[in-house]
C-alpha positions in Angstrom: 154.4 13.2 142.0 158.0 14.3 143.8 157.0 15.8 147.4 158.6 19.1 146.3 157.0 19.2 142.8 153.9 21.6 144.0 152.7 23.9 141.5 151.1 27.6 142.1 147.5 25.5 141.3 148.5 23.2 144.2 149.3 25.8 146.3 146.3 27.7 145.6 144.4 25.0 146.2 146.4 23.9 149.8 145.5 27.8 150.9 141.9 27.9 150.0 141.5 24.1 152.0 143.2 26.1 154.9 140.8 28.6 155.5 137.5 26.2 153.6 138.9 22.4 154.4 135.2 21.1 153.2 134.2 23.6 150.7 132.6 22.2 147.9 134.7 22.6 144.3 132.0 23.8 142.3 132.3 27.3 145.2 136.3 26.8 145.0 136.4 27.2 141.1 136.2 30.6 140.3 138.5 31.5 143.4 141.1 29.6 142.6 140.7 30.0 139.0 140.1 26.2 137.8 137.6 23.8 137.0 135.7 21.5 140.1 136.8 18.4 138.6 140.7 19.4 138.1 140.8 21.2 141.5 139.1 17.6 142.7 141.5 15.7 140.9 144.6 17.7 142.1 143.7 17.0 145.6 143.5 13.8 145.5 146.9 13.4 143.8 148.6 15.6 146.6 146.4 13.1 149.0 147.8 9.9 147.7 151.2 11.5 147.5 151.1 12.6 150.6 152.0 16.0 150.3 149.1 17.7 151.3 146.3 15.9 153.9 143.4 17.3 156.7 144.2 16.7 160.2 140.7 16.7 162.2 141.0 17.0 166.1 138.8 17.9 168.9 140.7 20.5 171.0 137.9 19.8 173.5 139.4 16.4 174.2 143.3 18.0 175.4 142.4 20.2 178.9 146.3 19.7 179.4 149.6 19.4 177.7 153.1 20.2 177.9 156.4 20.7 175.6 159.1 18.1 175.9 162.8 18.4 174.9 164.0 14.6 175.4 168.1 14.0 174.6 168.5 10.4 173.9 171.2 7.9 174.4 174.0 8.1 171.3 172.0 6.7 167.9 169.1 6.5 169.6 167.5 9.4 168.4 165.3 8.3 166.1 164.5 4.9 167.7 163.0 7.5 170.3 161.4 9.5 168.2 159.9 6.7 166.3 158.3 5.6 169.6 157.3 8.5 171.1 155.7 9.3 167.8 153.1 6.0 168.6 151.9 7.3 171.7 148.4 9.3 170.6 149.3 11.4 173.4 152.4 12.5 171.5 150.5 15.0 169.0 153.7 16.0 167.6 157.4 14.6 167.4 160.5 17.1 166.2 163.9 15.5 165.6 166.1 18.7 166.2 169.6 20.1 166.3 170.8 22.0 169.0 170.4 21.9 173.0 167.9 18.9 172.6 167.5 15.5 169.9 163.9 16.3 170.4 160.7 18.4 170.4 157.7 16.7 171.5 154.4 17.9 172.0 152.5 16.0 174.6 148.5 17.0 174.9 146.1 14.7 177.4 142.6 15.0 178.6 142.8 15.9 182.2 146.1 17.3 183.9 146.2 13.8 186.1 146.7 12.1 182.4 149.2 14.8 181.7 151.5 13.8 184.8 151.1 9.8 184.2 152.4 10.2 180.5 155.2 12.2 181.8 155.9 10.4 184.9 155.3 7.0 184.1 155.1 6.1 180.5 157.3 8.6 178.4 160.4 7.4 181.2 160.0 3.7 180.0 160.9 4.6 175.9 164.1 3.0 175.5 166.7 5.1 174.3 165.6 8.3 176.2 168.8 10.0 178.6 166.5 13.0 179.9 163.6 14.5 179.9 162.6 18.2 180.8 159.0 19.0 180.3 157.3 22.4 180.1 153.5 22.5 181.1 151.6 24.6 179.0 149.5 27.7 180.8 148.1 28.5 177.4 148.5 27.8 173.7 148.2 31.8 172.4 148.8 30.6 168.8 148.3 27.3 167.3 149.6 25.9 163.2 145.5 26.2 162.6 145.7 30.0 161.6 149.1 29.6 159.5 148.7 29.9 155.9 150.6 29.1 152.7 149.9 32.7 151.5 149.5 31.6 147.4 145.9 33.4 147.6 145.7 37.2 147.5 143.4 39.5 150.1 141.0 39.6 148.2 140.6 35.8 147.3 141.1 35.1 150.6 138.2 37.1 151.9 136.0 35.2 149.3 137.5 31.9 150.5 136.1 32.6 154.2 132.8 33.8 153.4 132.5 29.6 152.5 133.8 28.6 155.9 131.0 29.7 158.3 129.6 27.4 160.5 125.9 26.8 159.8 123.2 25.9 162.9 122.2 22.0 163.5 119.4 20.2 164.1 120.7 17.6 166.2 120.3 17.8 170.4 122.0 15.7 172.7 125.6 14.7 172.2 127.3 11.0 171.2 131.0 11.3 172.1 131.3 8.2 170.6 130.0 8.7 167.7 132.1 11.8 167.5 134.9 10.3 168.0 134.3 7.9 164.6 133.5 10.9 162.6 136.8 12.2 163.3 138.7 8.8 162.8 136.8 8.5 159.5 138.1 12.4 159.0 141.4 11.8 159.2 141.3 8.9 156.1 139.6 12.0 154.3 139.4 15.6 155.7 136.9 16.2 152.4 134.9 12.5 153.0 131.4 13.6 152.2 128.5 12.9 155.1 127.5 10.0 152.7 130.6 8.2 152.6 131.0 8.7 156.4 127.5 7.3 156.8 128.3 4.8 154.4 131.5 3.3 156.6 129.9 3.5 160.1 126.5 2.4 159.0 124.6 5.7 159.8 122.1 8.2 157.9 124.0 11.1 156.1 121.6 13.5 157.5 122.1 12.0 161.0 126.4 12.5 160.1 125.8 16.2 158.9 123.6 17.4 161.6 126.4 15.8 164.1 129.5 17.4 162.3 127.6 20.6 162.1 127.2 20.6 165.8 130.8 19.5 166.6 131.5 22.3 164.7 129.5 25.2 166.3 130.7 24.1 169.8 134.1 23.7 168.9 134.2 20.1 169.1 135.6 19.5 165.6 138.9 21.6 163.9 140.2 20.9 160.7 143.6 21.7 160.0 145.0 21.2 156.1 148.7 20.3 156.0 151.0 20.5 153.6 154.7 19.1 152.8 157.3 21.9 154.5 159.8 20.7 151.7 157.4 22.0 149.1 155.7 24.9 150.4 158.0 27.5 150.6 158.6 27.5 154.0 161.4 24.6 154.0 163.1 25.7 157.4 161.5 24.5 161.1 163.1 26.1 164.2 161.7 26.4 167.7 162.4 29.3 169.8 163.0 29.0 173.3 162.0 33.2 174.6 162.2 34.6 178.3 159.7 37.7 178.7 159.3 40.2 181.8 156.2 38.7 183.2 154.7 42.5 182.7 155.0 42.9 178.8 153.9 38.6 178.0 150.2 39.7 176.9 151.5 42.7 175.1 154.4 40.8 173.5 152.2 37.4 172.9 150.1 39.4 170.7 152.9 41.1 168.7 154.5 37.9 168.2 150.7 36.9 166.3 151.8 39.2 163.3 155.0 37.3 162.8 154.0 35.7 159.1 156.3 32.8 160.0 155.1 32.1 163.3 153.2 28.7 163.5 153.1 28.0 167.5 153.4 29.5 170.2 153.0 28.6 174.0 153.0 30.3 177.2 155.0 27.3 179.4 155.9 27.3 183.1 159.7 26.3 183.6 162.6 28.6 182.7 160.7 29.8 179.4 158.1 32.1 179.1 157.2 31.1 175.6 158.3 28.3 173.4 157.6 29.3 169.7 157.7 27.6 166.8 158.1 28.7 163.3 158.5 27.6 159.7 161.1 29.6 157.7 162.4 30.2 154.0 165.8 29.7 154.5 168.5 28.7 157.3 169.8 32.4 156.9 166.4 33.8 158.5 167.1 31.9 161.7 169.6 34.5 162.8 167.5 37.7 161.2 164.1 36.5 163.3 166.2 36.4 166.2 167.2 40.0 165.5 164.1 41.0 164.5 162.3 40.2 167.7 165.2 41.6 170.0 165.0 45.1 167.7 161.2 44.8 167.8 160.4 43.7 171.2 162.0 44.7 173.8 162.6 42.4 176.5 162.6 39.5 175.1 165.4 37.5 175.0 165.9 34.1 173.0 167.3 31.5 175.7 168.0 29.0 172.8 167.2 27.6 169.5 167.1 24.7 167.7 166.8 23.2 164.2 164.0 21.0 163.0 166.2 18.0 160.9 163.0 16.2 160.4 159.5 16.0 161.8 158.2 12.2 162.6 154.8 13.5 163.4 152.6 16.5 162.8 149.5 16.8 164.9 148.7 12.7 164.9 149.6 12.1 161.9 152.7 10.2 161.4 155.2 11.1 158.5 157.8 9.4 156.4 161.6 11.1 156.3 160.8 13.8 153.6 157.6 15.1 155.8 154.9 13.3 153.7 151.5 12.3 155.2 151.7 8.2 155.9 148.2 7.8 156.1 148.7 6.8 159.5 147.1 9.1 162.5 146.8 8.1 165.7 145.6 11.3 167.2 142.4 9.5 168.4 143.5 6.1 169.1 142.2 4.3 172.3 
């Protein structure tokens, strides 16, 4: 299947997975309008094409993290962005064009991790002129709550009434056994709890009880992706804001109801907020930028840039037309 060839079934099924990532078929069906075994079968062709995968992640594990525009020495750019894309602490890479060769996002355990990436190990790529990183104060939006938008209000309503978390059983925590549920995860967000028992030797009631307590604490997010070539949404730009301290809670929420918003970050440095969107044509970089000087006073876009390709998307590593790999090392050691 061609990366851009996705089809309104596809889609639908890419936007129930993003509100339901594990939602059995047989509950799917009648939402979506199609069989279990072809809405099964469709998935796994966008799987194993890569234009459609589950990232799983523990926000738990990142207490710190910080947006980095790196320039890079000439034709270096993606030799940097290559390597900065093997670093697990490098969630996500942007080649861009503009006042920067690169967008990276950088997230770490402990704010002492934080500064020993930036000070001591993102320094030593080769290739890398500059650096200029922007701690994040808080993440008020994150790609989790963007949707494709191929399911209507009503279907999508149904969709989430599938997605609540149910209670556990389990007491006590095993981090690392956590930690090999989501590495299993990220081969396959849908992997049943007897095929993860299966790989790592464990009881399938023993793996659901411990995903459904991950779950209710907030120790396991699923986020499906999806090819930005095919999805509608073809155009990434970051957005680099300044806001009068006095109107950034009023103006963070605002910017929530932007339907093309995927990110944004309250940084400390000369931006306020660093935002990140996903857009339908080149055209509507300009008419956002309008938009939110017509519709929010105050703020004022510093800069912008152009995503030309993104290397990595929350771990998971991606080939030049922004199809999954297969590789993730959002969890590596």
């Amino acid at each position: 299947m061609h990366d851009y060839d996705l089809n309104p079934l596809d889609l639908r099924i890419i936007n129930a997975l993003q509100i339901a990532p594990r939602a059995p078929w047989a509950q799917l069906a009648p939402v979506i309008g199609a069989d279990p075994a072809t809405l099964n079968r469709r998935w796994q062709d966008l799987s194993a094409s890569g234009a459609a995968w589950i990232s799983t992640f523990d926000p738990c594990s990142w207490e710190a993290g910080a947006l980095v525009e790196v320039n890079c020495r000439s034709g270096a750019n993606q030799r940097v962005a290559s390597a900065l894309a093997e670093t697990p602490e490098a969630i996500g890479v942007d080649l861009t064009a503009g006042g920067r060769d690169i967008v990276a996002t950088i997230a770490a355990p402990t704010e002492a991790a934080l500064w020993t990436y930036l000070l001591e190990e993102l320094p030593v790529i080769q290739g890398i002129e500059s650096a200029r990183s922007h701690p994040i104060a808080r993440n008020i939006y994150e790609a989790s709550s963007w949707r494709i938008r191929a399911l209507d209000a009503s279907e999508t309503k149904q969709v989430q009434r599938l997605a609540t978390v149910t209670g556990s059983r389990a007491t006590g925590r095993n981090p690392a056994l956590e930690q090999e549920i989501i590495a299993v995860l990220n081969q396959d967000g849908r992997a049943p709890a007897t095929a993860i028992g299966a790989a790592l030797d464990l009881s399938p009631r023993l793996i659901r009880d411990t995903m459904a307590q991950m779950a209710a604490s907030g120790r396991m997010y699923q986020r499906t992706e999806v090819v930005r070539a095919g999805s509608g949404w073809p155009v990434s730009a970051w957005y680099f804001l300044r806001v009068p301290a006095s109107k950034l809670d009023g103006i963070a929420v605002r910017l929530r109801q932007l339907e093309e918003l995927r990110v944004v970050t309250h940084t400390i440095g000369p931006y306020d907020l660093i935002m990140g969107v996903w857009l339908k044509s080149l055209a509507e970089i300009q008419r956002l930028e309008q938009q939110l000087e017509v519709k929010l006073p105050g703020v004022s876009t510093v800069d912008r840039s152009v995503v030309v390709r993104s290397v990595k998307q929350l771990g998971q590593i991606l080939d030049a037309q922004g199809r999954a790999t297969g590789r993730n090392n959002l969890h590596a050691v």
